[in-house]
C-alpha positions as CSV (number, residue, x, y, z in Angstrom):
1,X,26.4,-5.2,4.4
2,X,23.0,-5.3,6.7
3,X,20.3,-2.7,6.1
4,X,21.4,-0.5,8.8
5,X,24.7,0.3,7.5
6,X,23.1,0.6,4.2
7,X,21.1,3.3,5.5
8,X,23.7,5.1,7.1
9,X,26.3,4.7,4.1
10,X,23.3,6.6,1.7
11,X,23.1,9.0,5.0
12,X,26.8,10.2,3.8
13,X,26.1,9.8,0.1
14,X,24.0,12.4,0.7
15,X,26.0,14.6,2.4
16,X,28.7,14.1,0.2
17,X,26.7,15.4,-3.1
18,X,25.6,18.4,-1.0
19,X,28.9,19.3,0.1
20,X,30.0,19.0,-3.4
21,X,27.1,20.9,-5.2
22,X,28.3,23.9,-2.4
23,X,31.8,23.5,-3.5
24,X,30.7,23.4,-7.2
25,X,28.4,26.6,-6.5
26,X,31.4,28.6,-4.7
27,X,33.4,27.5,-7.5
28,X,31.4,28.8,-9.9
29,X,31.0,32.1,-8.3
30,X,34.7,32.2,-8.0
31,X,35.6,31.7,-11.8
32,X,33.0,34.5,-12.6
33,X,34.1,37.0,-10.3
34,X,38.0,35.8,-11.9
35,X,36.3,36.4,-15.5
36,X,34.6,39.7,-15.0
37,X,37.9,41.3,-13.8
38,X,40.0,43.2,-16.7
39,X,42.7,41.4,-17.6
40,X,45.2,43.4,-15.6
41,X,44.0,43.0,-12.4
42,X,43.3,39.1,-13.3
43,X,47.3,39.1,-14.0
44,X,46.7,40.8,-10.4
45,X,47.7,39.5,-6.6
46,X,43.9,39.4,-6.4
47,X,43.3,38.1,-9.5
48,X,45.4,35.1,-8.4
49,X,44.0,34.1,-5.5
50,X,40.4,34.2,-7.3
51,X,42.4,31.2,-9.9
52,X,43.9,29.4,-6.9
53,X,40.7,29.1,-5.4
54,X,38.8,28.3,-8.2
55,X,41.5,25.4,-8.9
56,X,41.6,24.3,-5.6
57,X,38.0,24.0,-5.1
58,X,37.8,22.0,-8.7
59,X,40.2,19.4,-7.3
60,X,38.0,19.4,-3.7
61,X,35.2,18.6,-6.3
62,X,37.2,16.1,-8.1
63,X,37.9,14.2,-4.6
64,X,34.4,14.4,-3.2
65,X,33.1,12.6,-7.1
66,X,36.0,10.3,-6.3
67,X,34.7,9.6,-2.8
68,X,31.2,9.2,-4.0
69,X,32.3,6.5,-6.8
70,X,34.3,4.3,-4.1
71,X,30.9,4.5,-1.8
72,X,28.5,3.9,-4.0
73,X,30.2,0.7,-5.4
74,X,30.1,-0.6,-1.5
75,X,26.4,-0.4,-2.0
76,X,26.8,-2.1,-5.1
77,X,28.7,-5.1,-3.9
């Protein structure tokens, strides 16, 4: 691999980890908001949705580390 598509393979390691550390962030902010509702309206519709996003962002994360592993051993090799 020349230097140039070094560069520009680092260029979307980067972006990768950002987009992830957002997803994390939401993530977290999602779990919380599931946590500090009572337990009846977690068992809620709403309540729901707040554990469906919270485990579909969690396997977004999971892909995007997955991603980053398989790019970062291009660099490697």
């Amino acid at each position: 691999m020349n230097n140039e598509n070094r560069k520009q393979l680092l260029k979307a390691i980067a972006l990768i980890e950002e987009a992830k550390d957002i997803a994390e962030a939401i993530k977290d902010e999602e779990q919380e908001k599931f946590d500090n509702l009572s337990e009846g309206l977690q068992q809620s519709e709403k309540g729901q949705k707040f554990e469906e996003n919270v485990s579909t962002l969690d396997e977004n994360v999971s892909t995007l580390d997955d991603a980053l592993s398989q790019l970062e051993e291009c660099l490697n090799n």
